[in-house]
PyMOL Python script that loads the backbone (N, CA, C, O; Angstrom):
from pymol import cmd

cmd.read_pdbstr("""\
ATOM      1  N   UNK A   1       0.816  -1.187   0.000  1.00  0.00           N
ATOM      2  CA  UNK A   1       0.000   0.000   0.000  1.00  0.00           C
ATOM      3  C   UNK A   1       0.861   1.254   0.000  1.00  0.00           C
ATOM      4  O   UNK A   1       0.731   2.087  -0.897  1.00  0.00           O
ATOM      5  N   UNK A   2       1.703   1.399   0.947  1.00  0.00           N
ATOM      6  CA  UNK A   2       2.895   2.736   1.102  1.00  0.00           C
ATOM      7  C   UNK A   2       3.168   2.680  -0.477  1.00  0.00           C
ATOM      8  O   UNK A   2       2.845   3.615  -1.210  1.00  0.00           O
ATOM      9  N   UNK A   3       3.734   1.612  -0.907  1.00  0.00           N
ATOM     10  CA  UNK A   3       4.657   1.855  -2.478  1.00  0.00           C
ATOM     11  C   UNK A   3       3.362   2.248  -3.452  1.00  0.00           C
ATOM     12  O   UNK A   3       3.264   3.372  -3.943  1.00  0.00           O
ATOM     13  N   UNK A   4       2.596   1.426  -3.626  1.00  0.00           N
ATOM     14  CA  UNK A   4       1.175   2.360  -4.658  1.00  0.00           C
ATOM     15  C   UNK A   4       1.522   3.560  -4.410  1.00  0.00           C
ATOM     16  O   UNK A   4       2.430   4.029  -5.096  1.00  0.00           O
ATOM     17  N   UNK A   5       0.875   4.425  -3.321  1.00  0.00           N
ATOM     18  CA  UNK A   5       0.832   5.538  -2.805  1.00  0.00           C
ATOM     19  C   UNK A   5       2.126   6.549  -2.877  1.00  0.00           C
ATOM     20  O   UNK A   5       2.019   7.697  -2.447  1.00  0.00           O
ATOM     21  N   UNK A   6       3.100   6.163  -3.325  1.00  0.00           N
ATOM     22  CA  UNK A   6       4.823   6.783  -3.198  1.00  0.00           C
ATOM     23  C   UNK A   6       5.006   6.791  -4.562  1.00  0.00           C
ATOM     24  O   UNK A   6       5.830   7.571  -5.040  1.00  0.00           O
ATOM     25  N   UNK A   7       4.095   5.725  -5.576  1.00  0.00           N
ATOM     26  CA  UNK A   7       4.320   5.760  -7.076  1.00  0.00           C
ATOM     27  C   UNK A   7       3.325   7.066  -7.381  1.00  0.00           C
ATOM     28  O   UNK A   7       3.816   7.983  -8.040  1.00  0.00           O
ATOM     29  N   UNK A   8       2.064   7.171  -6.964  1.00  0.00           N
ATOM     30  CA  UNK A   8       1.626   7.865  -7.479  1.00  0.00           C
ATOM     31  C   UNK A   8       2.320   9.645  -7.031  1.00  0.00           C
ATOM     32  O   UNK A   8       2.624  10.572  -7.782  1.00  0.00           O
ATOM     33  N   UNK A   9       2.367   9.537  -5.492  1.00  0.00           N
ATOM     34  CA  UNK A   9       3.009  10.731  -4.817  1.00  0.00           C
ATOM     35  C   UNK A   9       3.835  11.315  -5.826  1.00  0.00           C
ATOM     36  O   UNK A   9       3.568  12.399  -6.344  1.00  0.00           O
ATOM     37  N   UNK A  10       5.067  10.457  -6.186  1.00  0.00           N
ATOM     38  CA  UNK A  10       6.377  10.699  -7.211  1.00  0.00           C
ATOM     39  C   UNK A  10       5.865  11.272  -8.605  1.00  0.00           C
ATOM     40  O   UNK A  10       6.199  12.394  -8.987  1.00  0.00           O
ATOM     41  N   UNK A  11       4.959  10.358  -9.408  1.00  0.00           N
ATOM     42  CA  UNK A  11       4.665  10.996 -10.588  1.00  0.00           C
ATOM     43  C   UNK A  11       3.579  12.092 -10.601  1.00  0.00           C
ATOM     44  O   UNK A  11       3.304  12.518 -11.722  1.00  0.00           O
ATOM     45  N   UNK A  12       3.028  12.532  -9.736  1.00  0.00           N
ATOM     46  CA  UNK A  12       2.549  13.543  -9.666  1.00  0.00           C
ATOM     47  C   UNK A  12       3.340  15.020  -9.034  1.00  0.00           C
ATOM     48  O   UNK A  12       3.059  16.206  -9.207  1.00  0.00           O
ATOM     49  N   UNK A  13       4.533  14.293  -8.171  1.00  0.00           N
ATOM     50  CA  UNK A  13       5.539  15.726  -7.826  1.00  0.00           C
ATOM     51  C   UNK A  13       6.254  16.133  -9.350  1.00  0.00           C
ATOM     52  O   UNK A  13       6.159  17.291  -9.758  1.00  0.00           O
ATOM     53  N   UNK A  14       6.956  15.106 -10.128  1.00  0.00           N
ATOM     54  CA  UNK A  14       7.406  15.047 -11.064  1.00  0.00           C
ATOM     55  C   UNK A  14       6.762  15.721 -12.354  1.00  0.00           C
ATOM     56  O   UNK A  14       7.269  16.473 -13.186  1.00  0.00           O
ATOM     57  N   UNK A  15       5.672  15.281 -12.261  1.00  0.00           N
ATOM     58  CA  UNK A  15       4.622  16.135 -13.317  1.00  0.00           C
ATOM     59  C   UNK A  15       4.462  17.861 -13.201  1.00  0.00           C
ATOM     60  O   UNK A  15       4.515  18.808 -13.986  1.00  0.00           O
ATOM     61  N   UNK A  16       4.238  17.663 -11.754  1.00  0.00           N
ATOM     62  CA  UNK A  16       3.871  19.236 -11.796  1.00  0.00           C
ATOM     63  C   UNK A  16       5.386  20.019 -11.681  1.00  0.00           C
ATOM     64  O   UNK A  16       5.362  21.194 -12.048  1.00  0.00           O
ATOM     65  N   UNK A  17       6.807  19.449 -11.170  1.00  0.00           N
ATOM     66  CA  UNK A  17       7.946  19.857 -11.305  1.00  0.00           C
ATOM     67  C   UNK A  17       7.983  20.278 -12.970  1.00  0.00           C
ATOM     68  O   UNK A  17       8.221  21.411 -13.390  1.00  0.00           O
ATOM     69  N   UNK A  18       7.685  19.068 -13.808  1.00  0.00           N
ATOM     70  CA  UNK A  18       8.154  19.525 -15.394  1.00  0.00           C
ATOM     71  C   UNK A  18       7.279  20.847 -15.842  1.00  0.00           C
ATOM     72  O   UNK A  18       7.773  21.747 -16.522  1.00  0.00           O
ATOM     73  N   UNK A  19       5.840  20.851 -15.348  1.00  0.00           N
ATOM     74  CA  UNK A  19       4.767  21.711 -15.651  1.00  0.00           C
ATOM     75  C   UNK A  19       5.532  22.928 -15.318  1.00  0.00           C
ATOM     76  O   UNK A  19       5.571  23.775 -16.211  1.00  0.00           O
ATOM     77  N   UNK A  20       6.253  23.234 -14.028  1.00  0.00           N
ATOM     78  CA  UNK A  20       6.433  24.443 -13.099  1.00  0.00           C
ATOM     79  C   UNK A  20       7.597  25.109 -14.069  1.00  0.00           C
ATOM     80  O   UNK A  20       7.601  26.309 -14.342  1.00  0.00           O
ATOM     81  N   UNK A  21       8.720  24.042 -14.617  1.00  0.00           N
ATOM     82  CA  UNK A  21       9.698  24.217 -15.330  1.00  0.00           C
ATOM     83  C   UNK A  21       9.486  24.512 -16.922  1.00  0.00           C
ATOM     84  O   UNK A  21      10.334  24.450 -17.811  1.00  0.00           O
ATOM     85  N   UNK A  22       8.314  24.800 -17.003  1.00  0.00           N
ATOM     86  CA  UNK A  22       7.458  24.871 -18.644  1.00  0.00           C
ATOM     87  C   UNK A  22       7.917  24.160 -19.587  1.00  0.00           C
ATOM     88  O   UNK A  22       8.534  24.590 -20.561  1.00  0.00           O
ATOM     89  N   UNK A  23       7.528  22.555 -19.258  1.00  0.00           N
ATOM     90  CA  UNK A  23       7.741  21.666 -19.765  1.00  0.00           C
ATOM     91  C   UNK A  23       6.528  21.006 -21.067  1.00  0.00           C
ATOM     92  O   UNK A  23       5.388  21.387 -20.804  1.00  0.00           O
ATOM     93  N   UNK A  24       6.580  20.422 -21.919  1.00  0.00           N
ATOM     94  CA  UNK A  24       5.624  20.146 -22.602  1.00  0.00           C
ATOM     95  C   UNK A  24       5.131  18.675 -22.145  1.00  0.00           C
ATOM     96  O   UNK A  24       5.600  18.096 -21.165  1.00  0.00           O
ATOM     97  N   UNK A  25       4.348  18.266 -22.795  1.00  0.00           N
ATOM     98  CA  UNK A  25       4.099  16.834 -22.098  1.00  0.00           C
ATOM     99  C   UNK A  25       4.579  15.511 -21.661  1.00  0.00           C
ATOM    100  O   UNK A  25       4.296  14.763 -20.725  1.00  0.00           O
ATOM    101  N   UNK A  26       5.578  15.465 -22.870  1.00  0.00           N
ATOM    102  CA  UNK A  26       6.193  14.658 -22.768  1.00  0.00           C
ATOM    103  C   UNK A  26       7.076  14.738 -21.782  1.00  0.00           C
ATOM    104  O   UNK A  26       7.179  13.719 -21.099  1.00  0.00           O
ATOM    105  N   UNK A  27       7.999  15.988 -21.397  1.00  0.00           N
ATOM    106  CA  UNK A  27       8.357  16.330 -20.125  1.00  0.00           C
ATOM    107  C   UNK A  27       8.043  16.318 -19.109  1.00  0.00           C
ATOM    108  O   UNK A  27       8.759  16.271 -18.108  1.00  0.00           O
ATOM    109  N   UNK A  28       6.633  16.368 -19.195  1.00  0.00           N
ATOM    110  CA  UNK A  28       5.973  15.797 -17.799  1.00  0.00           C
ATOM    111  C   UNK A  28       5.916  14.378 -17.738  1.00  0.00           C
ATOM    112  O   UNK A  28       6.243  13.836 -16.682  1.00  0.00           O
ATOM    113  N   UNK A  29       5.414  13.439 -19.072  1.00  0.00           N
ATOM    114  CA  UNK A  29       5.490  12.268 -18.422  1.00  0.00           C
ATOM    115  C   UNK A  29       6.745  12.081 -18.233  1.00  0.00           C
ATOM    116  O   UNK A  29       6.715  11.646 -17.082  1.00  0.00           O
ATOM    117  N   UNK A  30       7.954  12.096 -18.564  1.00  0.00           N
ATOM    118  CA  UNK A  30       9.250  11.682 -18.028  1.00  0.00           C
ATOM    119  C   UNK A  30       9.536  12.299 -17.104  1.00  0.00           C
ATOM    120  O   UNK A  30      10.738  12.035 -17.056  1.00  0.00           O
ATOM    121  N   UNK A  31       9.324  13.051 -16.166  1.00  0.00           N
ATOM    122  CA  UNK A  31       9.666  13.500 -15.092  1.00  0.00           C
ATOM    123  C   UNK A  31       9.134  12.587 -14.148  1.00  0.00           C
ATOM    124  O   UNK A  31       9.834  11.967 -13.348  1.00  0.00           O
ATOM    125  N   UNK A  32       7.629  12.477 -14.252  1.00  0.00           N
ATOM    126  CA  UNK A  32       6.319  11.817 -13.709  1.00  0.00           C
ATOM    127  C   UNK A  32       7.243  10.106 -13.527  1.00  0.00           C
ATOM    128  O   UNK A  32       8.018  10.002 -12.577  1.00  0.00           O
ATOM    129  N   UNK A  33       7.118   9.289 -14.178  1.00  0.00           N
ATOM    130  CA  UNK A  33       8.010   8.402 -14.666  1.00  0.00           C
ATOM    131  C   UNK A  33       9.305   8.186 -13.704  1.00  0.00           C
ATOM    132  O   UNK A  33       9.615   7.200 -13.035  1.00  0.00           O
ATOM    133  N   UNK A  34       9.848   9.233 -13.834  1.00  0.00           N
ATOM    134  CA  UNK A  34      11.426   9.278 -13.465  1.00  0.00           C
ATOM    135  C   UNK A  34      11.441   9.017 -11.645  1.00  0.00           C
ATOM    136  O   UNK A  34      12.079   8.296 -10.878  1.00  0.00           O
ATOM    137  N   UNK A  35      10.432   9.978 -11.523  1.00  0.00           N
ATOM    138  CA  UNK A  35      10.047  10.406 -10.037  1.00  0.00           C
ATOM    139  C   UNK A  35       9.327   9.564  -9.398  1.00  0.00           C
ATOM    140  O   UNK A  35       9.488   9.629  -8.179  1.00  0.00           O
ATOM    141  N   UNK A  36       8.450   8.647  -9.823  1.00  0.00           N
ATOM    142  CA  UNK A  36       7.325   7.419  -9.340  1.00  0.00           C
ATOM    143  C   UNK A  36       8.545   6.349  -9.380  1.00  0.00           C
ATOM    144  O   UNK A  36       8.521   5.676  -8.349  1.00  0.00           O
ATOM    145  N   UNK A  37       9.570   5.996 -10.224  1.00  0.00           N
ATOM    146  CA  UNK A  37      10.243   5.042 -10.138  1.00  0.00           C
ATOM    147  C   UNK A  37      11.099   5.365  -8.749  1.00  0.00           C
ATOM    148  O   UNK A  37      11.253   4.332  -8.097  1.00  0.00           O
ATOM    149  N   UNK A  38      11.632   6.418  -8.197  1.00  0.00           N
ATOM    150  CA  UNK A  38      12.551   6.979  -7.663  1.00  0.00           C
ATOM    151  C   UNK A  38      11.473   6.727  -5.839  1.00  0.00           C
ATOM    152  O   UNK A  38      11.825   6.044  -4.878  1.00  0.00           O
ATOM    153  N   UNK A  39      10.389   7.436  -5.964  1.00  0.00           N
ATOM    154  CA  UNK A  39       9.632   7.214  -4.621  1.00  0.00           C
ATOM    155  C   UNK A  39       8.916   5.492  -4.732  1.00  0.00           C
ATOM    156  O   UNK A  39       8.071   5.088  -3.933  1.00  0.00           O
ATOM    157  N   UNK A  40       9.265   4.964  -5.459  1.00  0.00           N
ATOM    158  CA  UNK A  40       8.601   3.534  -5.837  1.00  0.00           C
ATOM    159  C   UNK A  40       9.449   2.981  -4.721  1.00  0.00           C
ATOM    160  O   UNK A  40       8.842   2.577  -3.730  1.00  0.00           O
ATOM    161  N   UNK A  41      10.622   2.912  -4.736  1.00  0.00           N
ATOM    162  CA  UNK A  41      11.765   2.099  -4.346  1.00  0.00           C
ATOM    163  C   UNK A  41      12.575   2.732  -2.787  1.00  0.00           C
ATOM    164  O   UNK A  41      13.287   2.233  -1.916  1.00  0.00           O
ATOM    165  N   UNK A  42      11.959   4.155  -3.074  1.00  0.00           N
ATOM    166  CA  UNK A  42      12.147   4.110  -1.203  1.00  0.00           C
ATOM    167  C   UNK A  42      10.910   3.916  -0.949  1.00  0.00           C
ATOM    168  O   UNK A  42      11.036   3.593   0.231  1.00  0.00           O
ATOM    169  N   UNK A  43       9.404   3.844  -1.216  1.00  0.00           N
ATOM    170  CA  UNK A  43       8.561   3.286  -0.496  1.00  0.00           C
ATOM    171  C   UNK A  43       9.161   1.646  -0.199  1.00  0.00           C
ATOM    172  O   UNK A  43       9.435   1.305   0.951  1.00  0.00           O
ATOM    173  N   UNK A  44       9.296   0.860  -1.169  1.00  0.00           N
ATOM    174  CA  UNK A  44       9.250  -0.211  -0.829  1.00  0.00           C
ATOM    175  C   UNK A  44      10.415  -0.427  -0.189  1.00  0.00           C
ATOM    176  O   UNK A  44      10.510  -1.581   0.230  1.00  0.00           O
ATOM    177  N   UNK A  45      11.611   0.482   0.104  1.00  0.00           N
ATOM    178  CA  UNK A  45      12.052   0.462   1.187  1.00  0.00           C
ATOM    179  C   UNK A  45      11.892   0.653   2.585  1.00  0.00           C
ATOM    180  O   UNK A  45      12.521   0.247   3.563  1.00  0.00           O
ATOM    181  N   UNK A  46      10.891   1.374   2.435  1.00  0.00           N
ATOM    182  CA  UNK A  46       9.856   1.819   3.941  1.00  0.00           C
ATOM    183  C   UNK A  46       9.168   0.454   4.299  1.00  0.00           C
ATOM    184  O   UNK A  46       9.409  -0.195   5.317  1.00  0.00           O
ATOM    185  N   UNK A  47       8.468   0.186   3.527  1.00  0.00           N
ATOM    186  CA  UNK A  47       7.466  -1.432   3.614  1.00  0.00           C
ATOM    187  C   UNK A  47       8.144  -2.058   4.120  1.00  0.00           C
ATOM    188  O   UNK A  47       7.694  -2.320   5.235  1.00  0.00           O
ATOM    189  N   UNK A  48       9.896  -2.906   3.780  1.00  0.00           N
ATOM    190  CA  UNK A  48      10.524  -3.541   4.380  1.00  0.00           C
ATOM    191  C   UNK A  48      10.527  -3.385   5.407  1.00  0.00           C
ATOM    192  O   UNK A  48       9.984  -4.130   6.224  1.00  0.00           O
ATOM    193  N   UNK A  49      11.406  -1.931   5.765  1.00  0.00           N
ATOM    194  CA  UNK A  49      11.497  -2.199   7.388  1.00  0.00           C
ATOM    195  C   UNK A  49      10.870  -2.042   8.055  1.00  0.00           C
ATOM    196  O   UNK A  49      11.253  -2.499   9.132  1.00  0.00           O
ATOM    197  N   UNK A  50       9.351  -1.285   8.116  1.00  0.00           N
ATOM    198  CA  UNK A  50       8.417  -1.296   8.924  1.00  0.00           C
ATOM    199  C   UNK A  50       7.737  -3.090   8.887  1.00  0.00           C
ATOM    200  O   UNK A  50       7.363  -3.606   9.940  1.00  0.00           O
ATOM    201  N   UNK A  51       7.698  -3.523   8.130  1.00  0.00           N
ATOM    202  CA  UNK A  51       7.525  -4.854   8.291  1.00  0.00           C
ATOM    203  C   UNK A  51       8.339  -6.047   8.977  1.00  0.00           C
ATOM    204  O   UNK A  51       7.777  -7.042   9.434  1.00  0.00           O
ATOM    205  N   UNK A  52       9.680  -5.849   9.001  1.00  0.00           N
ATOM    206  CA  UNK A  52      10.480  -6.618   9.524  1.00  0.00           C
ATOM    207  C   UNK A  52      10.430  -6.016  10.688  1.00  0.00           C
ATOM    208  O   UNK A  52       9.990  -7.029  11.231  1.00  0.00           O
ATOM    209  N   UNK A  53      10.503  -5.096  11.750  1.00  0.00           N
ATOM    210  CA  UNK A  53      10.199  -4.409  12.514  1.00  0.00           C
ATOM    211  C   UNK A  53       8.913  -4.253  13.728  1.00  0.00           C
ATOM    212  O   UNK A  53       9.085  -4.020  14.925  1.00  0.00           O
ATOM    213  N   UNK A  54       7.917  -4.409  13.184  1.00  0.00           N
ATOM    214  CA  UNK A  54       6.871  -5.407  13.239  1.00  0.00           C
ATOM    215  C   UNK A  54       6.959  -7.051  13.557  1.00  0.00           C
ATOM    216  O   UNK A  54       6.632  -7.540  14.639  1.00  0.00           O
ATOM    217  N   UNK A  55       7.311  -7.580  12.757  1.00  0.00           N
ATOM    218  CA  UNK A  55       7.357  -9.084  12.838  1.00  0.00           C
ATOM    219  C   UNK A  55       8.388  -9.699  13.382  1.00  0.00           C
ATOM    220  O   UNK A  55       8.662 -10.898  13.342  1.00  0.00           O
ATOM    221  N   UNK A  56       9.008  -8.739  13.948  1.00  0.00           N
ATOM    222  CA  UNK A  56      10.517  -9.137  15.061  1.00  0.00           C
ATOM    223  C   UNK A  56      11.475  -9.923  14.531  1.00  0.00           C
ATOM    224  O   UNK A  56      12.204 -10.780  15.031  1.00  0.00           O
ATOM    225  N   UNK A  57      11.362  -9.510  13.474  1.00  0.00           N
ATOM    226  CA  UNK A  57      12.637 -10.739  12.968  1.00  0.00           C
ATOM    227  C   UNK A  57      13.575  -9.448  12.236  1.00  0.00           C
ATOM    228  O   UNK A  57      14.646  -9.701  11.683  1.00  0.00           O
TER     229      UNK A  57
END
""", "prot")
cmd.dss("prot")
cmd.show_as("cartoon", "prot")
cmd.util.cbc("prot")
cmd.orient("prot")
């Protein structure tokens, strides 16, 4: 659930970063893209350790 939520978080900071930077679309989706992959992977770094953390191991 965190990582869904960190993909979308990312490509929507990313989007409106390219927008802010007067980007055309395609600039937004690659930002969008760039940025959902980037919060993808520290969410699911978050998931880990709050899970292992949790489950005492």
């Amino acid at each position: 659930m965190i990582v869904i939520f960190a993909l979308f978080l990312g490509a929507a900071i990313g989007a409106f970063k390219a927008r802010k930077r007067g980007g055309n679309l395609a600039d937004m989706l690659q930002y969008g893209a760039v940025y959902a992959m980037i919060f993808g992977i520290i969410g699911l770094m978050i998931t880990i350790v709050v899970h292992r953390s949790l489950s005492g191991g």
